[in-house]
N, C-alpha and C positions, 0 to 999 in steps of 0.2 A: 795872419794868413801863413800855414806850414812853408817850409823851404821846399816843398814839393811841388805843389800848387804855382809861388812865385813864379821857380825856373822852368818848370812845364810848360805855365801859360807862355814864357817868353821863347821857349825854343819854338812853341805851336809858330808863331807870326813868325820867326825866322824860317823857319823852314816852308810856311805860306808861300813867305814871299819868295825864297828860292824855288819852289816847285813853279809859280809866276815865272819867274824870269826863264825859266830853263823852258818852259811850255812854249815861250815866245823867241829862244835862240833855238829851238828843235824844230818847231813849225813856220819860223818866219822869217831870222835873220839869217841862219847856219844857209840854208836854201835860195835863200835873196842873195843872200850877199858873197859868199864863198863858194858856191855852186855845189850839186851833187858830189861829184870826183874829189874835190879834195873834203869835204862835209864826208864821204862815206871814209876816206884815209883816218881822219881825226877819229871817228866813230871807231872802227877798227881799230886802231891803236891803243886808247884810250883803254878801248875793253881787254884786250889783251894785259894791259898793262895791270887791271885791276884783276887780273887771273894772277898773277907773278905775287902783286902786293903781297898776297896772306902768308905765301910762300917765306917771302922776306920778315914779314915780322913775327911769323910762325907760333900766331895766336896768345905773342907774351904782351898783348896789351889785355884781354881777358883775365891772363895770369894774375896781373899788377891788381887785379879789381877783387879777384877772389882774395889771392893772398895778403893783400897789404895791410885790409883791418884782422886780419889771424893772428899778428904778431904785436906783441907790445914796446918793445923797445926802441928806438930810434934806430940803433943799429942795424937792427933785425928788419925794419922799415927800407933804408935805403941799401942793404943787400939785395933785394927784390925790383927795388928800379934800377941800381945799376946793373943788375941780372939784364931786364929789358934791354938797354940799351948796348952790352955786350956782346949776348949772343947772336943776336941778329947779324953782326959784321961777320962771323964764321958762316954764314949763310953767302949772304952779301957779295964778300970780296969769289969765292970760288964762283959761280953762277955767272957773275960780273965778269970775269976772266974767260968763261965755259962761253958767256954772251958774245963778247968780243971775239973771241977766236974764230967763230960759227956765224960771225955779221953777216956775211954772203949767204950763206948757203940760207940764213932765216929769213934774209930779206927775200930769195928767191922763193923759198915756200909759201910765204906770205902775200907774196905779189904775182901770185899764176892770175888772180883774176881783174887784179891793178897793175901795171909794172913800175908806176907811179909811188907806191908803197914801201916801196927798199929803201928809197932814198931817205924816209923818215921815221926809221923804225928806233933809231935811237931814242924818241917817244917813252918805247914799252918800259925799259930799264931805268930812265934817269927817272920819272914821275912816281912807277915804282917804288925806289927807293924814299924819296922826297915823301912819299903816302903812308908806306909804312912808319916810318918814325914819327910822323905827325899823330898816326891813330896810338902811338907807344906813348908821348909823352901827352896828348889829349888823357888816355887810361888817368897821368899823372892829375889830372886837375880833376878828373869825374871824381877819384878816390878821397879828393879834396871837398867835394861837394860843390865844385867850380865847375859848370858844367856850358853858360848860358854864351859866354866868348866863344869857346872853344865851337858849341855849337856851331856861330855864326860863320865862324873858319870853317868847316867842314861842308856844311850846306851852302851857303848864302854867296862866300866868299869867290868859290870856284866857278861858281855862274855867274857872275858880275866879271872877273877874270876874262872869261870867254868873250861874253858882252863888250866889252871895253877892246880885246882886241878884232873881234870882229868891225866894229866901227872904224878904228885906225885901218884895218885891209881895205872897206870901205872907201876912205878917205885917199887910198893911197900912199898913207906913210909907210908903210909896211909889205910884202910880200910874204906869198905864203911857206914860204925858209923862217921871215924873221917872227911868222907867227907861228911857230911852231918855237922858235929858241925863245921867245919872252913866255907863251906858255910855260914851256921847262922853269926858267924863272919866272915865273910869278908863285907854282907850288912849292918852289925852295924858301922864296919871300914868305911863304903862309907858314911855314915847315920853321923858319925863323923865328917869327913872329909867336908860337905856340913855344917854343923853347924859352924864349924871354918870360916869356905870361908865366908858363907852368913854376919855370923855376922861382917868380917871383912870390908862385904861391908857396911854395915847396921847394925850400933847396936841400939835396940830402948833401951828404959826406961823400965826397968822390974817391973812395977808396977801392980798391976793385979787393972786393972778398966776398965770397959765393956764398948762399943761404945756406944752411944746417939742410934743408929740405927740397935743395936739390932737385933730385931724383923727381920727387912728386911734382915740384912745378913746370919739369920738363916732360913731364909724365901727361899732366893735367894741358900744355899747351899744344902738344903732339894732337889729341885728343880735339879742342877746340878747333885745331886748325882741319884737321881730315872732315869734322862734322862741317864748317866752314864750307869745303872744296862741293860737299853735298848737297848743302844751301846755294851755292852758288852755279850749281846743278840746275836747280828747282825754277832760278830765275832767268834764268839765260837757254836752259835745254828746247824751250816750246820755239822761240825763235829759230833755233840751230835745226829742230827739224821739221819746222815750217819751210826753210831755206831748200831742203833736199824734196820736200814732198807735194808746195804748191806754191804757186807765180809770187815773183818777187815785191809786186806791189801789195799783195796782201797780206806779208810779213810786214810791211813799211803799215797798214791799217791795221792791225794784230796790235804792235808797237806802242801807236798812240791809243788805243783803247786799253791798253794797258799803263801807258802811263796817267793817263786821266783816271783810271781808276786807283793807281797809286798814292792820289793824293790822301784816300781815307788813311792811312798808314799813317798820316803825318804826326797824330797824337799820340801813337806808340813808340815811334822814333824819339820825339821830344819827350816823351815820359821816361823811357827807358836809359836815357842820359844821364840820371838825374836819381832812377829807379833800381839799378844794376847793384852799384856799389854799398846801394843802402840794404837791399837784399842780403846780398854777402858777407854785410855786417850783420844783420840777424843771424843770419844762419850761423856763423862764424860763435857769438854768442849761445845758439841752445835754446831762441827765444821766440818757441813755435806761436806762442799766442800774438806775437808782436808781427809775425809772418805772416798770419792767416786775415790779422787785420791789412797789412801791404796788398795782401794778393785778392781781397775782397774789395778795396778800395781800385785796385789796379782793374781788375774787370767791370764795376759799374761806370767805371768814370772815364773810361777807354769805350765803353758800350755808347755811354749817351753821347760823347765826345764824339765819336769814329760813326755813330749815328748818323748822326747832324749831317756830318758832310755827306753823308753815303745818297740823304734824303736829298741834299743839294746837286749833287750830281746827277741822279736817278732821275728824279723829277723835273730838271734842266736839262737834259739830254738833248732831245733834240735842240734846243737853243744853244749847245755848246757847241753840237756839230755843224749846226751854220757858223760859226764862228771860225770851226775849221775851214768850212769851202770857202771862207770869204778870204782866207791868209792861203789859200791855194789851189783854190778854183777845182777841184778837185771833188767831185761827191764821191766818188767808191768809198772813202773812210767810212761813209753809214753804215755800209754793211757790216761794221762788227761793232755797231752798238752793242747788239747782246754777250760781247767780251767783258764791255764794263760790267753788265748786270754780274755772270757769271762770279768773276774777279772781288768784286764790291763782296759779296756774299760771302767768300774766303777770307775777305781781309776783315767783317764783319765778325766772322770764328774765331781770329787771330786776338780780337779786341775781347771778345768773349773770356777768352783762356787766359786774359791779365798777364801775371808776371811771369808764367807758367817757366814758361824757357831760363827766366832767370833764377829760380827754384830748382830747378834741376842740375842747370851747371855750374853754381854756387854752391850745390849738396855734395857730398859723398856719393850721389849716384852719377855722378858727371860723366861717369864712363859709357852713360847710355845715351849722350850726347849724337856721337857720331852713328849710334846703332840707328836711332828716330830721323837722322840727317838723310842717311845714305840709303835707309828702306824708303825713306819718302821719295828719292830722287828718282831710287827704281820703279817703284811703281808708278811714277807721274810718266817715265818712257815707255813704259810696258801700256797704259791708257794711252799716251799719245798716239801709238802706232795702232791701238785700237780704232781711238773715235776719229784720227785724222783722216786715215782711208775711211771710215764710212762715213762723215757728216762734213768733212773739210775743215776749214780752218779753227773754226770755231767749236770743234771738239777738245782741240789745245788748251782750251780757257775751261771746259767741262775740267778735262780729266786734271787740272791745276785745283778747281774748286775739290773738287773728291777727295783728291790726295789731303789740303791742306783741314779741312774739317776733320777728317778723322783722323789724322795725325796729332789735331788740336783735341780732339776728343781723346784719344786714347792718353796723349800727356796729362791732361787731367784728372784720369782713372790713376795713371800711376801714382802722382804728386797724392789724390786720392787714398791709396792704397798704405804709400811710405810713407806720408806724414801726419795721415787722419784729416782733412783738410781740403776744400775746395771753394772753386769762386763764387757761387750762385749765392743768389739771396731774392728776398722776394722783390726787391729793386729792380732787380735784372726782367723778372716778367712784365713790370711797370712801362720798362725802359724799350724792351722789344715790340712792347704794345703801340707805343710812341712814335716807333721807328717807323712801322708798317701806317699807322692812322697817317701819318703825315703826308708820307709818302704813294698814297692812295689820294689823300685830299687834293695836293698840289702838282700829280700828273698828267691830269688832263686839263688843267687849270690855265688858262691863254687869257693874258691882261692886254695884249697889245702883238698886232700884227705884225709891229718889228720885234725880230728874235734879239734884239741888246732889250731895249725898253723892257720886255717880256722875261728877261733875266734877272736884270735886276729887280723889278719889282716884286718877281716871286720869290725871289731870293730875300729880300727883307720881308716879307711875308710869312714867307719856313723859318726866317732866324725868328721875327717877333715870335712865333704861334711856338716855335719847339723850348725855344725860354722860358717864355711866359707856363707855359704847363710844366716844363723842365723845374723852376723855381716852386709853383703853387704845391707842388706834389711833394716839394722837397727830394727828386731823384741823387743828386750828388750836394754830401752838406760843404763838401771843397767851393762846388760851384757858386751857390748858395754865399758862404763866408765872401769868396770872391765876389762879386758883386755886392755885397751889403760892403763889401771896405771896398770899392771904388765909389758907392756912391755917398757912404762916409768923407770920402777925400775930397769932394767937388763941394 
């Protein structure tokens, strides 16, 4: 079984179970138990915080992924990771001093509509910090082909984090001061923790002497990191101007129909862990036919993959969102079911277009990175301000689907264009075929009057029936090898 297959399968169930646990500190305990007011503080914060990150690490964990299979020598190896971990402090330290001096004045901006907020904004900067290095030396272990730990630090860890002290506030042991400072530590504890591992994998020569090629991977990080702020556009903007243009509770249902629909993502998260650096080494090699096999394997196996669940969500819908009213009594979330559909159908595209993203900013065209980032950002606001004045909320999810398909379509065309080369195969119509019969079959399909009973049952139903044809058909021979050696192993 490929070293693809292995670590994919296993980031898949990591990051399951963190999207689990995070569904149930978002929708049940953050709300039960720490109330709204300081649940919206943490919220706030958090995100800000993840606005600074990119800032701070200034896209030299991407760098480390491109350039580190480029070079041959060992030297020429750890000039590039001590590169990562150098520069970032000439960011760091000024910004950190610019943070500090301006404490007041940010906490006051910050808190016009909490005044609650100031007193915990030291949040945005230390975690920050503590995030960026983590995703710098993680870079260290993806380029190792060590991707399945680190995952589990990244996803898994930080919502178990939360969990853990949310229960202590619970219990009492703690106040919401000391859950905010073991927060802080617990990210430095993971921040730790990935330093040990990495280096264990990889210890370079700690010599501080700068790459031959400089210029270009400062060149190449400027780049990732602007395309970055673009993306970070795309997932955050429909919120920010739902916030100015309609009632605050259906920004809070927007929200969770958007994260429910996030889970289909989880196969490309977990694959591109795993996917990124081995990309990079093809390309770095010259070794387009080895590329075209990556990026064919990457779109069917991501299609029937990111399928599956789309068919499980889609077709459980309703039985998921009683699950919501029942963790909070609360029906208006229904009314943006049709967010998941919309959503589901994007991320559907994303799975389509394979490795596309990693093709392009592991190539020589990298520089077209931030051009595909920042047109998509704008036109996802230029459709926002469209469909939200005329349809309401749920225009926001239209004009996110538009943007992302043809964006995904047009990278194709390029990838198309420069390298002769693209995902489709006649798999892919097999696989789309699958997608729609199933999810046709098993939506109007009610096994039991209670919505859990009525979940699960279809739910093993959609896994037997999309397997079983998934396997006879021979759609993915990953998949396929994969179960023929588990049930070799029993």
């Amino acid at each position: 079984m490929s070293l693809i297959v292995k670590q994919s399968f296993s980031n898949i169930i990591i990051i399951l179970f963190a999207f689990t646990l995070g569904a149930l500190n978002t929708l049940f305990f953050y709300p039960r138990i720490i109330g709204a007011e300081f649940y919206g503080i943490i919220l706030i914060l958090l995100a800000q915080s993840n606005i600074v990150q990119p800032v701070f690490s200034f896209g030299l964990q991407h760098s480390v992924i491109k350039f580190f299979s480029s070079v041959k020598s060992k030297k020429e190896k750890d000039q590039i990771l001590i590169l990562s971990l150098i520069f970032p402090i000439a960011i760091i330290v000024p910004l950190s001093i610019l943070f500090i001096y301006n404490y007041n004045s940010i906490g006051n901006y910050l808190s016009t509509e909490n005044p609650e907020i100031k007193n915990y904004i030291y949040i945005i900067i230390s975690i920050a910090i503590s995030t960026a290095y983590f995703e710098i030396f993680y870079s260290w272990c993806k380029v190792q082909m060590r991707t399945v730990f680190g995952n589990f630090l990244k996803e898994f860890y930080q919502r178990f984090l939360i969990t853990v002290l949310l229960f202590l506030y619970f219990l009492g042991l703690i106040d919401f001061k000391y859950f905010t400072y073991f927060l802080i530590f617990g990210y430095y504890l993971r921040l730790i923790i990935i330093i040990f591992y990495s280096l264990s994998i990889y210890s370079p020569d700690f010599k501080i002497t700068m790459p031959l090629n400089l210029k270009e991977i400062l060149y190449y990080s400027l780049l990732i990191f602007l395309s970055g702020f673009g993306a970070s556009i795309i997932i955050d903007v429909d919120a920010a101007m739902l916030g100015k243009l309609v009632q605050d509770e259906l920004v809070a249902y927007y929200k969770v129909a958007i994260f429910i629909a996030a889970i289909i993502d989880a196969p490309s998260r977990a694959l591109f862990q795993i996917l990124n650096p081995m990309v990079a080494e093809t390309i770095n090699r010259n070794n387009i036919q080895e590329l075209e096999r990556l990026y064919k394997k990457s779109s069917s196996n991501l299609l029937l993959i990111s399928g599956f669940i789309s068919v499980l969500i889609c077709s459980n819908i309703n039985d998921i969102y009683e699950i919501i009213y029942f963790l909070n009594l609360d029906n208006g979330f229904r009314i943006a079911i049709p967010v998941v559909f919309y959503i589901s159908v994007s991320k559907l595209s994303g799975a389509l277009a394979g490795c596309v993203n990693s093709i392009i900013a592991n190539s020589k065209y990298y520089y077209t990175v931030p051009l595909f980032s920042i047109s998509s950002a704008i036109g996802v606001i230029f459709l926002n301000i469209l469909f939200i004045n005329k349809i309401g909320f749920i225009g926001a999810a239209i004009s996110t689907m538009i943007i992302i398909v043809l964006f995904n379509f047009l990278k194709i065309i390029f990838v198309m264009l420069k390298f002769n080369i693209q995902p489709l195969s006649k798999k892919t119509v097999s696989i789309s075929i699958l997608i729609l019969t199933t999810y046709f079959l098993f939506f109007n399909l009610n096994i039991s009057t209670d919505f859990l009973i009525n979940l699960i049952f279809k739910s093993i139903l959609t896994l037997i029936t999309y397997l079983s044809i998934s396997y006879f058909l021979n759609l993915s021979d990953d998949l396929n090898s994969f179960l023929r050696f588990n049930r070799k192993s029993k």
